[in-house]
N, C-alpha and C positions, 0 to 999 in steps of 0.2 A: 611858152614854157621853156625853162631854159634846157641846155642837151642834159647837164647831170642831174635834175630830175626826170628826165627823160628814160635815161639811162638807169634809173633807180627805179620808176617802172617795168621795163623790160625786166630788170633782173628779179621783180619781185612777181613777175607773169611766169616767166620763163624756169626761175629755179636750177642756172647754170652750178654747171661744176669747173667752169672755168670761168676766168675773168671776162670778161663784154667791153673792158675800158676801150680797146680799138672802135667799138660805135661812135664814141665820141668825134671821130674824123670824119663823119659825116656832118652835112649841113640839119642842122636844126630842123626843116621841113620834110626831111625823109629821115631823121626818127620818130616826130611826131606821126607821120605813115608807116611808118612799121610800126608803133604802139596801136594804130588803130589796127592795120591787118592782123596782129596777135589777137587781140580783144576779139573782133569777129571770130575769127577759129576758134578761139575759146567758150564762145556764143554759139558757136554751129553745133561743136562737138557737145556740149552740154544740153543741149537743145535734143540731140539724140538718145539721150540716156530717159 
């Protein structure tokens, strides 16, 4: 997947109030790992309610 949809995940997990463009300087396989560790927290915390 490329980083700016990557990037368009995260922000649409995340719901910032600032911009996220700096993720983009990471390499492609640690945002695709950060989109999964979000998804999981997002999984745990829902899982609790």
């Amino acid at each position: 997947m490329e980083k700016t949809e990557l990037l368009k995940i995260i922000e649409k997990l995340l719901k910032p109030d600032v911009a996220l463009d700096f993720l983009l300087d990471l390499p492609e396989e640690h945002l695709e790992t950060l989109v999964g560790c979000i998804r999981d927290r997002i999984n745990q915390l829902s899982n609790k309610v």
